[in-house]
C-alpha positions in Angstrom: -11.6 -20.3 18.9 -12.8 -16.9 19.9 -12.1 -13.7 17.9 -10.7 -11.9 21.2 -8.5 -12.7 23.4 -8.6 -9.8 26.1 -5.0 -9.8 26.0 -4.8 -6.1 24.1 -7.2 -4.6 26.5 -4.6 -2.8 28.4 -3.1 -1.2 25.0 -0.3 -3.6 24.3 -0.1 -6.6 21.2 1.9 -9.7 20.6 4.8 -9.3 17.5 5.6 -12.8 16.1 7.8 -14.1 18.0 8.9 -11.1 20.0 8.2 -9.1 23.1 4.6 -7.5 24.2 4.7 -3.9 22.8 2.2 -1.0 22.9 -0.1 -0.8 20.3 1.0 2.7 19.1 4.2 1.3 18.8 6.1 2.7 15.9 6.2 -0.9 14.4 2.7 -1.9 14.9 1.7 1.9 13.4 4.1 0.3 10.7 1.9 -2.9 10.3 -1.3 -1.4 10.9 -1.1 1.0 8.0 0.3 -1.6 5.4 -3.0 -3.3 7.1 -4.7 0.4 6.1 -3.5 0.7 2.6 -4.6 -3.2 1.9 -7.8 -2.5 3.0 -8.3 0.7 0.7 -6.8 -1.3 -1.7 -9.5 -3.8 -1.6 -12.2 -1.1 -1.6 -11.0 0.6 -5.0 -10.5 -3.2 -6.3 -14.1 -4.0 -5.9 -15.3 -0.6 -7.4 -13.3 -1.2 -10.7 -15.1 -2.3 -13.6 -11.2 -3.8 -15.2 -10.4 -7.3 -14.4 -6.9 -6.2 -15.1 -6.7 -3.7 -12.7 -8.5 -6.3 -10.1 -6.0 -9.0 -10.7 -2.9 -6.9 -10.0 -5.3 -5.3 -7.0 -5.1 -9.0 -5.2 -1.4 -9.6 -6.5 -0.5 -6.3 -4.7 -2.6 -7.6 -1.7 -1.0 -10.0 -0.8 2.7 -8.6 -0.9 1.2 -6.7 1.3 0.2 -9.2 3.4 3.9 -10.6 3.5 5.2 -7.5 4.4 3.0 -6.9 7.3 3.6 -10.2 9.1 7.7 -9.5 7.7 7.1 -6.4 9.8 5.2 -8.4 12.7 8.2 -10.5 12.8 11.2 -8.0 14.1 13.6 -11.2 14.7 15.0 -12.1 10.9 15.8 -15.2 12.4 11.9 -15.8 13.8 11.5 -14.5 10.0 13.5 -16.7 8.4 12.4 -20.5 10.5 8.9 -19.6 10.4 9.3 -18.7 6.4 7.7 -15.6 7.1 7.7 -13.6 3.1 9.9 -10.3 2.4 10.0 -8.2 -0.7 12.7 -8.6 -3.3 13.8 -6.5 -5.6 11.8 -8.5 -8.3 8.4 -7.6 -6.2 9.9 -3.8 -6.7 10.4 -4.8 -10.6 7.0 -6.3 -11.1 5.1 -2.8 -9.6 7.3 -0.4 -12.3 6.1 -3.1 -15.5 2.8 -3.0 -14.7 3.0 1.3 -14.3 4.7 0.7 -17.7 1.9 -0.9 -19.4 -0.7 0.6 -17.8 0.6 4.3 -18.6 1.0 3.3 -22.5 -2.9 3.7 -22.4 -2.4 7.0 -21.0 -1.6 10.7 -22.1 1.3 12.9 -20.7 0.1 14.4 -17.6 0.5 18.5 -18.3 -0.8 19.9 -15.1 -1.2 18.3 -11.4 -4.6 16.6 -11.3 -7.1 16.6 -8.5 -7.9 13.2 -7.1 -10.9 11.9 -8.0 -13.4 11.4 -11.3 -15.3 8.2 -11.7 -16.1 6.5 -8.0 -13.1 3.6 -8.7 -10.5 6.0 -10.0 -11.2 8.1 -6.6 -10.9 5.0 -4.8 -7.8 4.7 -5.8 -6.6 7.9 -5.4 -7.3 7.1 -1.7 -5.6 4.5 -1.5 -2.8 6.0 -2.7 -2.9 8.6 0.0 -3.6 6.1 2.8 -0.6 4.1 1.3 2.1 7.7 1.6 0.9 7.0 5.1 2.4 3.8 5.3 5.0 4.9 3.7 6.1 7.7 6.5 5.4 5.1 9.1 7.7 2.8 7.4 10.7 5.7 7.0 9.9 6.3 10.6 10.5 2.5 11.4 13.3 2.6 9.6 14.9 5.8 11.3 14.9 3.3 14.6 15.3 -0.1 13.2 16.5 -0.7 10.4 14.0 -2.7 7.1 14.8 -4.2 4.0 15.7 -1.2 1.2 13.2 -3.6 -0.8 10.2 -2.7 1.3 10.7 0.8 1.4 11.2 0.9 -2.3 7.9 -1.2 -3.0 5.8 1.1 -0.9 7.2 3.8 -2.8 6.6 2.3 -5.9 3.1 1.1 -5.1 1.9 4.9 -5.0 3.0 5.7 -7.8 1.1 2.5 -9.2 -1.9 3.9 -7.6 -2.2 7.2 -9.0 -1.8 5.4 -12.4 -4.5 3.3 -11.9 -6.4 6.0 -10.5 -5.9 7.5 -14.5 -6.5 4.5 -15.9 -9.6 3.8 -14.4 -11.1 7.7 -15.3 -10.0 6.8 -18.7 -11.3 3.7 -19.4 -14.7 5.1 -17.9 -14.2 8.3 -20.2 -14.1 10.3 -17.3 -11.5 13.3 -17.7 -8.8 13.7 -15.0 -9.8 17.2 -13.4 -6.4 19.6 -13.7 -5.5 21.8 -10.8 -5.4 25.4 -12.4 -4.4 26.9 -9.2 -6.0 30.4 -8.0 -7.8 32.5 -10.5 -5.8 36.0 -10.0 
């Protein structure tokens, strides 16, 4: 089996089990930037020197995974006979223990801090950024046809992870997060 098909040369792409769309679709820009934040995900991953950190790195992964082909798959039906993942609540639950634990190991944040510091807490902090993207894509989804509450919330959640593991990682390097001061006056 080849790696291309020539059917998307024209702009359009296959959903599971659904209709031709275009590829700027709002539910393939959906999908593609889950696709986007699993990516940068995997990049910070293998920059981080903490098997912890790597482990719930893949575990995040592939939710991820399930919740691009849950998005792929617009007919819950399609969803539900070709057992075809969605977030739960528990997947939501799982993402605010392990900003729980990890944020024991951390100080109060005072101030706003800039992203970056050692090269896997930057990382990170990009992925975190590229995931608020897939976040707005989602909420724009959303705005037309309606996803699961639980998908919206893990996305959410799942920034918030980021930016802590962006901390942890500076601090476990001994690597000082750098504090936005705002203009000198």
């Amino acid at each position: 089996m080849k790696i291309y098909t020539r059917r998307g040369d024209g702009g359009e792409t296959d959903l599971f089990g659904g209709p031709r769309v275009a590829k700027d679709a709002l539910r393939v820009e959906a999908y593609g930037a889950i696709d986007e934040t699993n990516a940068a995900l995997g990049v910070a991953a293998a920059a981080s020197a903490s098997d912890d950190l790597r482990r719930i790195s893949q575990e995040i992964q592939a939710r991820l995974f399930d919740l691009g082909g849950m998005l792929a798959t617009p007919d819950p039906e399609r969803r539900a006979r070709s057992r075809v993942p969605e977030l739960a609540a528990g997947d939501v639950e799982a993402l605010e223990s392990h900003i729980d634990g990890l944020e024991s190991e951390l100080a109060p944040l005072q101030r706003f801090i800039l992203p970056g510091g050692s090269p896997a807490a930057a990382a990170f902090h990009g992925a975190r950024t590229v995931c608020r993207r897939a976040e707005r894509r989602l909420v724009s989804l959303h705005h037309r046809e309606p996803i699961a509450e639980a998908s919206l919330r893990y996305v959410n959640r799942l920034s918030d992870l980021l930016f802590v593991m962006a901390r942890v990682e500076n601090a476990r390097a001994g690597v000082a997060d750098v504090e936005w001061l705002g203009r000198e006056r």
